[in-house]
C-alpha positions as CSV (number, residue, x, y, z in Angstrom):
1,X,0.0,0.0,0.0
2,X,1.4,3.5,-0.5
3,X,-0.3,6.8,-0.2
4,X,1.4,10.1,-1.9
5,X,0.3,13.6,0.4
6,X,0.7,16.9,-0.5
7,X,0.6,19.4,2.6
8,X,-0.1,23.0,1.6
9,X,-1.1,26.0,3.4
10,X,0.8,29.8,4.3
11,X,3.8,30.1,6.8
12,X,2.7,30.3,10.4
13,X,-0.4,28.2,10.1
14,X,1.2,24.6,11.1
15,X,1.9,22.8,8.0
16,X,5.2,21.0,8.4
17,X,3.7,20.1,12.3
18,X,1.1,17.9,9.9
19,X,3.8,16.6,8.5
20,X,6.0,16.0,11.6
21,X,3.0,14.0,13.2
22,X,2.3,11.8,10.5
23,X,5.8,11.2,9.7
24,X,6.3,10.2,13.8
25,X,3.2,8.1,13.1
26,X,4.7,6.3,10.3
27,X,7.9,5.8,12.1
28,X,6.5,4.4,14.8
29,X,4.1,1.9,12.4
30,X,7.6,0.6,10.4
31,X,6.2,2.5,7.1
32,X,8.5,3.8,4.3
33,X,8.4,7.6,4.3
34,X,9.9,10.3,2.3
35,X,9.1,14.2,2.6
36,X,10.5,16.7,0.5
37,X,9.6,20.2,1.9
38,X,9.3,23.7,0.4
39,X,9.4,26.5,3.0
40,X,7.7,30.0,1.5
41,X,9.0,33.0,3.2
42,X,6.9,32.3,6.6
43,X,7.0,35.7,8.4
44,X,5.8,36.9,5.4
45,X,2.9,34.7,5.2
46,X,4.6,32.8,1.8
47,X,3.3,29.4,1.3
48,X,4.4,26.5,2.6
49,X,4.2,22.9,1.1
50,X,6.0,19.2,1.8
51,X,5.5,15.8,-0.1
52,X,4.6,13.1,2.0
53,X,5.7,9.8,0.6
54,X,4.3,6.7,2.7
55,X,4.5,2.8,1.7
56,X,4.8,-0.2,2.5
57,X,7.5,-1.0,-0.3
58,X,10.4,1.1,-1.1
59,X,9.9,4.5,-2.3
60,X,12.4,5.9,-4.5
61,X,11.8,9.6,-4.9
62,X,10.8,11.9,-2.5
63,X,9.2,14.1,-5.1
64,X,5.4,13.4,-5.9
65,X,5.0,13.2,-10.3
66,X,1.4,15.7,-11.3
67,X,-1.8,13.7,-10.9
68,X,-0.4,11.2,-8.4
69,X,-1.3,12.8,-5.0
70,X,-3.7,11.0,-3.4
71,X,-4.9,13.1,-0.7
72,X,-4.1,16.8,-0.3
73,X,-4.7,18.4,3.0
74,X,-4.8,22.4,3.0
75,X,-4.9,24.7,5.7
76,X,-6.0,27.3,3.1
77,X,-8.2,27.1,0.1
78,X,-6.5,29.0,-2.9
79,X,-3.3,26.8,-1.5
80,X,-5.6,23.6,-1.7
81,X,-6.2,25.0,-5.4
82,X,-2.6,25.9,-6.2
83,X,-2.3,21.7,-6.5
84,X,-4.8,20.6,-8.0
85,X,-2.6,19.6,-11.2
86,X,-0.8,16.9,-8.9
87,X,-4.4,15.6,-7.8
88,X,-4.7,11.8,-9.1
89,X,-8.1,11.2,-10.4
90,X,-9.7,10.0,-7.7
91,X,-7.7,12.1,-5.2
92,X,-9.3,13.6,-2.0
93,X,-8.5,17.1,-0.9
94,X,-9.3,17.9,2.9
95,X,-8.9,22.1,3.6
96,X,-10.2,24.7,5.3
97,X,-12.6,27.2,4.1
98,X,-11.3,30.1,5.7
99,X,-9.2,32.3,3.5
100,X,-6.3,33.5,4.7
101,X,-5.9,36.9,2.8
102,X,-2.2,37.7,2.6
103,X,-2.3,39.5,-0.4
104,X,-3.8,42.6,-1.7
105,X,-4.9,40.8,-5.1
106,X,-6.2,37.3,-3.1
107,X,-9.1,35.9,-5.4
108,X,-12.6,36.5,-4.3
109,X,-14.0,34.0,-1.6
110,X,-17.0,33.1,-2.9
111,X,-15.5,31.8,-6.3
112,X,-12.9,30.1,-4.7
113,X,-15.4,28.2,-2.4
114,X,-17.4,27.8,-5.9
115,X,-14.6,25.8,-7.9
116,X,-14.0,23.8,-4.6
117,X,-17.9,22.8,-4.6
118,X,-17.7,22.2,-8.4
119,X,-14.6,19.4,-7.5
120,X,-15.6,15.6,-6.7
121,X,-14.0,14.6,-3.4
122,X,-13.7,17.8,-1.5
123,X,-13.9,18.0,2.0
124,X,-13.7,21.7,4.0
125,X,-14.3,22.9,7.1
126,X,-13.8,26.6,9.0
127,X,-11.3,24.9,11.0
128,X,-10.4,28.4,12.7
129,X,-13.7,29.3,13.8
130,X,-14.2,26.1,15.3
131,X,-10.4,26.1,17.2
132,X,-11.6,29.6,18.5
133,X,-14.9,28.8,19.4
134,X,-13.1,25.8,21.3
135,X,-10.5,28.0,22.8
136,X,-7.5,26.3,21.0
137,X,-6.4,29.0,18.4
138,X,-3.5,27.0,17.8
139,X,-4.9,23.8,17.5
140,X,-7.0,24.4,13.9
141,X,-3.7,22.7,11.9
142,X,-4.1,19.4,13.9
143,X,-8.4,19.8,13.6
144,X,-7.4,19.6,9.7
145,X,-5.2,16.7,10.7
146,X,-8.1,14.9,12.4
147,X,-10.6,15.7,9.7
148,X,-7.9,13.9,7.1
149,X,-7.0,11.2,9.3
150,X,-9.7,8.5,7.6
151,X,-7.9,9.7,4.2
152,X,-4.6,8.3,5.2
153,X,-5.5,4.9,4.9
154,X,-2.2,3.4,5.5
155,X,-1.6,5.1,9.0
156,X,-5.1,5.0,11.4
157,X,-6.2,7.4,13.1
158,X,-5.5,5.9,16.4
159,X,-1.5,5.8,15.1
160,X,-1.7,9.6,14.2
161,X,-3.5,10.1,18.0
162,X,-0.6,8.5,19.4
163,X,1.7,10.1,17.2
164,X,0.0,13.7,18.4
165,X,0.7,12.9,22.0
166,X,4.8,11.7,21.1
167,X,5.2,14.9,19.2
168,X,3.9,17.6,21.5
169,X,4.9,15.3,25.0
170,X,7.8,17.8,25.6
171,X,5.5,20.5,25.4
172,X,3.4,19.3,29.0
173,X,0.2,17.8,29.4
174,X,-1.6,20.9,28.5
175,X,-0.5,21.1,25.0
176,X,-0.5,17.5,24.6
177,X,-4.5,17.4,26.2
178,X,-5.5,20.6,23.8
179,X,-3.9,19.2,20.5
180,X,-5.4,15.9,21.2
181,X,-8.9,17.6,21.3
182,X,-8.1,19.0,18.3
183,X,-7.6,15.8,16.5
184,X,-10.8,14.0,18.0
185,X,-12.7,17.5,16.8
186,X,-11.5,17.3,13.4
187,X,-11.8,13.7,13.3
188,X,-16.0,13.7,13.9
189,X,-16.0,16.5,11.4
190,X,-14.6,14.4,8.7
């Protein structure tokens, strides 16, 4: 089994911790994993995008070819859009619908959420209004996490729980209780 991610979204918003946890998760599961990472200009609110490469067999490039991702997961819509080309056919992509308007010529929200809506296997959710309204405004790039877990396939989501709680265990019980809220949250919004 293999599964080819592409993790997209604008510097600051928790991207390559996505990718940390599910990398942890596939450690810990004995998967084959290669991640190639782009890092935009973060304080600037650039974009930010990593390949996750996960199989049981041997993967030989950590690069993922155009129309072979099989899940992208986007903390932002027009970034969810941006990759599109390296969808496969029967790809899922799992973003927010919050814009995050970082530039003065960002394209207008309601045609963006339009071209989503006109895609087949499209799942969104205003994961910042939910992390606020749950008092976690830090915790909407692991709610994205949660909602894409069932997507995954070759990692479960109890794997990328315990993954959560590895990766944020040096931060105290606090952090490790809030993301793993976070997660369960996004997880029965799927």
């Amino acid at each position: 089994m293999k599964k080819d991610i592409i993790l997209a979204g604008v510097g600051g918003q928790g991207i390559l911790s996505i990718a940390t946890i599910i990398g942890e998760a596939a450690t810990k599961a004995d998967i084959q994993l290669k991640q190639a990472e782009v890092h935009g200009m973060s304080q600037r609110g650039g974009d930010v995008q990593s390949n996750l490469r996960l199989s049981t067999e041997e993967i030989y490039s950590d690069l993922i070819p155009k129309g072979k991702a099989d899940l992208i997961i986007a903390m932002e819509p027009m970034e969810a859009l941006r990759y599109v080309p390296y969808l496969a056919p029967n790809g899922v992509i799992v973003t927010s619908s919050h814009p995050f308007v970082n530039i003065p010529n960002y394209p207008d929200e309601q045609k963006l959420m339009d071209e989503l809506d006109g895609m087949k296997n499209v799942v969104r959710l205003d994961i910042e209004t939910i992390a606020k309204e749950e008092k976690m405004p830090k915790g909407a790039n692991v709610i994205l996490l949660g909602m894409a877990a069932s997507y995954i396939e070759i990692l479960s989501a109890d794997e990328l729980r315990e993954a959560v709680k590895r990766v944020f265990a040096s931060k105290g019980e606090a952090v490790v209780e809030s993301n793993l809220k976070a997660f369960d949250l996004g997880l029965a919004n799927k």
